[in-house]
C-alpha positions in Angstrom: -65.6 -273.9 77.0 -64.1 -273.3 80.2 -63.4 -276.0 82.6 -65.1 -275.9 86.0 -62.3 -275.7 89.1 -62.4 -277.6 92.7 -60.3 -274.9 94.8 -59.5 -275.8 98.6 -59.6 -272.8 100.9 -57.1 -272.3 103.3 -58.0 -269.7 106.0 -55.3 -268.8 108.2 -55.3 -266.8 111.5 -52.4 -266.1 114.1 -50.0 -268.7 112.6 -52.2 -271.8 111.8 -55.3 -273.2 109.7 -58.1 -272.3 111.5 -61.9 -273.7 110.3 -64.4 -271.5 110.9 -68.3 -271.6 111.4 -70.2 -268.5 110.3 -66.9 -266.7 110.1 -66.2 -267.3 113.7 -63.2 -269.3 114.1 -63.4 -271.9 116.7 -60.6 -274.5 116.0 -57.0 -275.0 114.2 -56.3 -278.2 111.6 -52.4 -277.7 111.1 -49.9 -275.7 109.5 -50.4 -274.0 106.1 -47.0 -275.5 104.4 -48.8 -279.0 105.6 -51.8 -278.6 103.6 -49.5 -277.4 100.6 -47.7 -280.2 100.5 -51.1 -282.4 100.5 -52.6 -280.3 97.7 -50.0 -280.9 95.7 -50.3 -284.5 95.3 -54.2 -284.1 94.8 -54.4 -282.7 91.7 -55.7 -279.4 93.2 -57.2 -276.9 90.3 -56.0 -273.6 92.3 -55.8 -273.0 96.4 -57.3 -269.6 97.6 -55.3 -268.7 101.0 -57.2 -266.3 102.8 -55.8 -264.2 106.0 -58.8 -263.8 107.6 -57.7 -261.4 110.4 -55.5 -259.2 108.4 -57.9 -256.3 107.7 -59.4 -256.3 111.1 -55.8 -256.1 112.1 -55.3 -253.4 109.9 -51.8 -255.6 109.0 -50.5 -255.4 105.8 -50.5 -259.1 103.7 -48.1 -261.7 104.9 -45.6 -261.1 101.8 -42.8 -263.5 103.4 -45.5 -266.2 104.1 -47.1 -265.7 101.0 -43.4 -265.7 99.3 -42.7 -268.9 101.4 -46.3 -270.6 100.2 -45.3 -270.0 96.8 -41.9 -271.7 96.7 -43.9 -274.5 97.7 -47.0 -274.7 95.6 -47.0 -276.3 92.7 -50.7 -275.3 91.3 -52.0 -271.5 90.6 -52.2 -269.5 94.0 -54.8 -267.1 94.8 -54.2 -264.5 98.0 -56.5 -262.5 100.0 -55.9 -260.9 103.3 -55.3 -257.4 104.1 -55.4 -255.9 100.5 -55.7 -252.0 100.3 -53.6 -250.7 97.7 -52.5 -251.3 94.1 -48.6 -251.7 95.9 -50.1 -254.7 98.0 -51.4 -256.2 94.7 -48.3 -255.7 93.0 -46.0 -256.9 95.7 -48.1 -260.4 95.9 -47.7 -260.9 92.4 -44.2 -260.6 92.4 -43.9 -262.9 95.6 -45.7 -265.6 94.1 -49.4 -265.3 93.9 -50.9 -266.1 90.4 -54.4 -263.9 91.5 -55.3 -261.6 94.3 -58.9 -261.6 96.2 -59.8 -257.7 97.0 -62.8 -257.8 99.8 -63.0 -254.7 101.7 -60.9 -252.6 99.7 -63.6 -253.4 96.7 -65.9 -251.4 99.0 -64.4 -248.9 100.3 -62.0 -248.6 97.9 -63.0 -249.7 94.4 -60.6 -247.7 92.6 -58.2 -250.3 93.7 -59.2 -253.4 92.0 -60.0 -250.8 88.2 -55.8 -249.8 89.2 -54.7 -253.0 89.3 -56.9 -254.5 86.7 -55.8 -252.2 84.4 -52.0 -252.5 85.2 -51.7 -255.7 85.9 -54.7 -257.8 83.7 -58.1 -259.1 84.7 -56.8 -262.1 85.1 -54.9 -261.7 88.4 -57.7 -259.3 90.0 -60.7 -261.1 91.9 -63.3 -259.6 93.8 -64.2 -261.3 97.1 -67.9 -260.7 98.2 -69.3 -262.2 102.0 -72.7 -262.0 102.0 -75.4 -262.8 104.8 -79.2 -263.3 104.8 -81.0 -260.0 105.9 -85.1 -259.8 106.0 -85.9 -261.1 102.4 -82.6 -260.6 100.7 -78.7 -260.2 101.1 -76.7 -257.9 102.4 -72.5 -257.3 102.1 -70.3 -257.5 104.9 -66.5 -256.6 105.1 -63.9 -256.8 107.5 -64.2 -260.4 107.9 -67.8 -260.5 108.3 -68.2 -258.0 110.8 -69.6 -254.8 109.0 -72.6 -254.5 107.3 -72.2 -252.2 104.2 -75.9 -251.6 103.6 -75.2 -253.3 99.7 -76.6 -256.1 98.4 -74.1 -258.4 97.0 -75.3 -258.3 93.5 -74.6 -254.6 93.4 -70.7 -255.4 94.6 -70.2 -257.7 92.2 -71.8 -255.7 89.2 -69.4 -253.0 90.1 -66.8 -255.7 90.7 -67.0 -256.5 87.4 -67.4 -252.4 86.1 -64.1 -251.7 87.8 -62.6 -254.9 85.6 -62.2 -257.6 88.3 -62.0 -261.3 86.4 -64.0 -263.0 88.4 -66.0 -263.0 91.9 -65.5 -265.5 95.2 -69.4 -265.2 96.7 -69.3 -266.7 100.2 -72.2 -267.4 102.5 -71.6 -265.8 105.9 -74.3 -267.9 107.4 -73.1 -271.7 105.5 -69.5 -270.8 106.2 -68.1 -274.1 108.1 -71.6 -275.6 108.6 -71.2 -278.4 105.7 -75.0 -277.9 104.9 -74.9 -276.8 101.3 -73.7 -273.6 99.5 -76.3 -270.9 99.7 -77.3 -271.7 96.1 -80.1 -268.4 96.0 -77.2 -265.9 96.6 -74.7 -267.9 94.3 -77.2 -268.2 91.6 -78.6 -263.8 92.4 -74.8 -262.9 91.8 -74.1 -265.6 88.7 -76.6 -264.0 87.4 -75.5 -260.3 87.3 -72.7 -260.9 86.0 -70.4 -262.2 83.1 -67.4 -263.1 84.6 -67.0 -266.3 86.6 -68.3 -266.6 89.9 -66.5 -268.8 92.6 -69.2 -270.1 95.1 -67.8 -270.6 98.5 -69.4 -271.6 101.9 -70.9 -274.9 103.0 -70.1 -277.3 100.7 -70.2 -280.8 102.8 -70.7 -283.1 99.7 -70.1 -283.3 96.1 -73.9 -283.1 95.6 -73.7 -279.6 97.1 -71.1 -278.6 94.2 -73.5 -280.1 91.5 -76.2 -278.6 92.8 -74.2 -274.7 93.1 -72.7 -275.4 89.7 -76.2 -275.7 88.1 -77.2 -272.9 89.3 -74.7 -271.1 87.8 -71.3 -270.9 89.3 -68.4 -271.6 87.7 -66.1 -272.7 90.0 -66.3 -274.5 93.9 -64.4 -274.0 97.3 -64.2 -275.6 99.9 -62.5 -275.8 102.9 -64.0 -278.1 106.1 -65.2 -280.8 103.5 -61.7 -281.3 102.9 -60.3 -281.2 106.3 -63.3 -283.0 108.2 -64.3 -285.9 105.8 -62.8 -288.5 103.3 -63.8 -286.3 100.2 -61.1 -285.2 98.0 -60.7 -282.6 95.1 -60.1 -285.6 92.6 -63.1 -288.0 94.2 -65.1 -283.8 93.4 -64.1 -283.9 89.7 -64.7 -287.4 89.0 -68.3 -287.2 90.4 -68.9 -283.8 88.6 -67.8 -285.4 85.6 -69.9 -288.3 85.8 -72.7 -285.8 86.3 -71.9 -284.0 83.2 -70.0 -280.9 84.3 -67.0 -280.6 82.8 -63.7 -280.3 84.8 -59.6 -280.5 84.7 -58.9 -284.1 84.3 
């Protein structure tokens, strides 16, 4: 059985942590190497650093920074930011990164993430999906939340996993930075329409909020304000789960 992960987010923009609210950045909380080092005495599952400017930038990944984050992380790293080709994937991977998260590139490009799935393994591919309330349902966005693709999440992550990405980060456009609660519908809509793992991502203010997203069908958490802005901790997150019957890295 696979064990359920507490992943920190770190979301970077113009050389510093940023937290954001509905994808919107509005204020920094320190340096990236900073919250590295911190992680590292937590007992931290995996850390998901996300450049969240880099495609609207149309910059190429960070490989120095990312080469630099990796020297000093001591738990599995995963990467997003700027991803458009199977060389950006393959460059990560050999600066450090354990996984990469694909978001734009999944839609516009999808023959990206079944290239590098099938050179470099499942395992390091993941599929980032940022999805936003629309009338009665969901819709996709890309380029940092800015785009509307017309595609309801479910459908991106059930050719996600088609094109052979391991697993799928679903974030909340609308929760993002709000600490109200991951939007469990939309977790539970894409959990459901697919077999891989699905990372729920978004909102999360409490440890209830990751029990209640986990029953519904995700198999992993992130976070990233709960972390910065209150006393909870990744370790406090797993001891709670555990007490509540989920089952987690120890």
């Amino acid at each position: 059985m696979l064990k359920t992960r507490v992943m920190p987010t770190l979301l970077y923009k113009d050389f510093g942590l940023v937290k954001g609210l509905s994808f919107d950045s509005r204020r920094r909380v320190g340096s990236v190497m900073q919250a590295v080092k911190v992680y590292n005495l937590r007992e931290v599952d995996e850390l998901i650093f996300l450049d969240i400017t880099a495609t609207l930038d149309g910059r190429d990944p960070d490989f120095e920074l990312v080469d630099d984050i990796a020297d000093e992380c001591f738990m599995p790293l995963t990467v997003g930011g700027g991803i458009r080709t199977e060389a950006h994937v393959r460059r990560l991977l050999q600066v450090g990164a354990d996984r990469v998260l694909v978001n734009t590139a999944a839609v516009e490009h999808p023959d990206v993430v079944r290239i590098a799935a099938d050179t470099f393994g499942t395992q390091c591919i993941a599929v980032s999906i940022d999805g936003r309330r629309v009338g009665d349902g969901f819709e996709a966005f890309t380029h940092a939340g800015t785009r509307p693709t017309g595609v309801d999440p479910v459908e991106l992550a059930r050719s996600a996993e088609s094109n052979g990405a391991g697993e799928i980060l679903i974030t909340s456009i609308d929760r993002d930075g709000t600490m109200d609660g991951y939007d469990v519908e939309l977790v539970e809509r894409v959990a459901n329409a697919v077999s891989i793992p699905v990372i729920a991502s978004g909102g999360a203010g409490s440890y209830q909020h990751m029990l209640d997203v986990l029953r519904a069908g995700a198999s992993a958490v992130a976070a990233a304000a709960m972390f910065h802005y209150t006393e909870c901790t990744p370790l406090a997150a797993k001891q709670f789960l555990t007490a509540n019957g989920i089952a987690v890295r120890l």
